[in-house]
N, C-alpha and C positions, 0 to 999 in steps of 0.2 A: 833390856835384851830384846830383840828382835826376834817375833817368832816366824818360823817356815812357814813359805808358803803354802805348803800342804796344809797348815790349821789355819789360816786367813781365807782359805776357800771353801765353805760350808755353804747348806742351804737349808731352809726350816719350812715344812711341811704339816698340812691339817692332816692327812691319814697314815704318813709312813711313820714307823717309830724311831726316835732317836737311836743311833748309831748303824742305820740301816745305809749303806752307799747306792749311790744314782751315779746314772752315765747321763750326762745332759748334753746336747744337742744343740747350739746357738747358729747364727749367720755366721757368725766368728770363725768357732773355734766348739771343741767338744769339753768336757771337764768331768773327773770322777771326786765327786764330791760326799759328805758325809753328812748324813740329819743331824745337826747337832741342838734343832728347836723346833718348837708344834710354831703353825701358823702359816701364812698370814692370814689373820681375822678380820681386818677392818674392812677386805674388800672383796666383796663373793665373788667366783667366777674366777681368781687365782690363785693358783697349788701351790707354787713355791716361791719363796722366796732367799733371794738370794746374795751371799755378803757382795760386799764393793768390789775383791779381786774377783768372786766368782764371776760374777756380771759383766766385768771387764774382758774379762776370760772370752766369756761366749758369746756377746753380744759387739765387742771391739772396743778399742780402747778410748774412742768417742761417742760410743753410745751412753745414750743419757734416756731416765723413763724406763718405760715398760717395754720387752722382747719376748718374742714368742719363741718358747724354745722347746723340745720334745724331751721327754726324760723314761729312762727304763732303771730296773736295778743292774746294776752291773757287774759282768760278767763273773760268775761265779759269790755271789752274794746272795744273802737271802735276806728277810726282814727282821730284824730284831723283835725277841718279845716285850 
């Protein structure tokens, strides 16, 4: 079974805590996405990371690599504890 797009679009963060929603911000396209994982570790200097639809999302559907993208929580969300 095929699941929605809405859960193929997540992003995994070293400081927000899971289940917290971000508005993010690409060249693209915007996306309201959910922490659903701590990280990325292996490479200092970036926040988030983010699945394959999300990235496609905001950065376009030919980007490939790394995009710099701006992220806040979103509207009317707050941070999970």
């Amino acid at each position: 079974m095929a699941l929605p797009a809405s859960l193929k679009m997540w992003a995994a963060s070293r400081t927000l805590p899971c289940g917290t929603k971000i508005e993010v911000s690409g060249p693209a396209d915007n996306a309201v996405l959910l922490i659903e994982d701590h990280g990325p570790y292996l490479h200092p200097g970036r926040d988030l990371d983010l699945s394959p639809q999300a990235f496609r999302r905001v950065a376009g559907p030919l980007a490939k690599g790394l995009v710099q993208v701006q992220y806040r929580l979103a509207p009317g969300a707050t941070p999970s504890p």
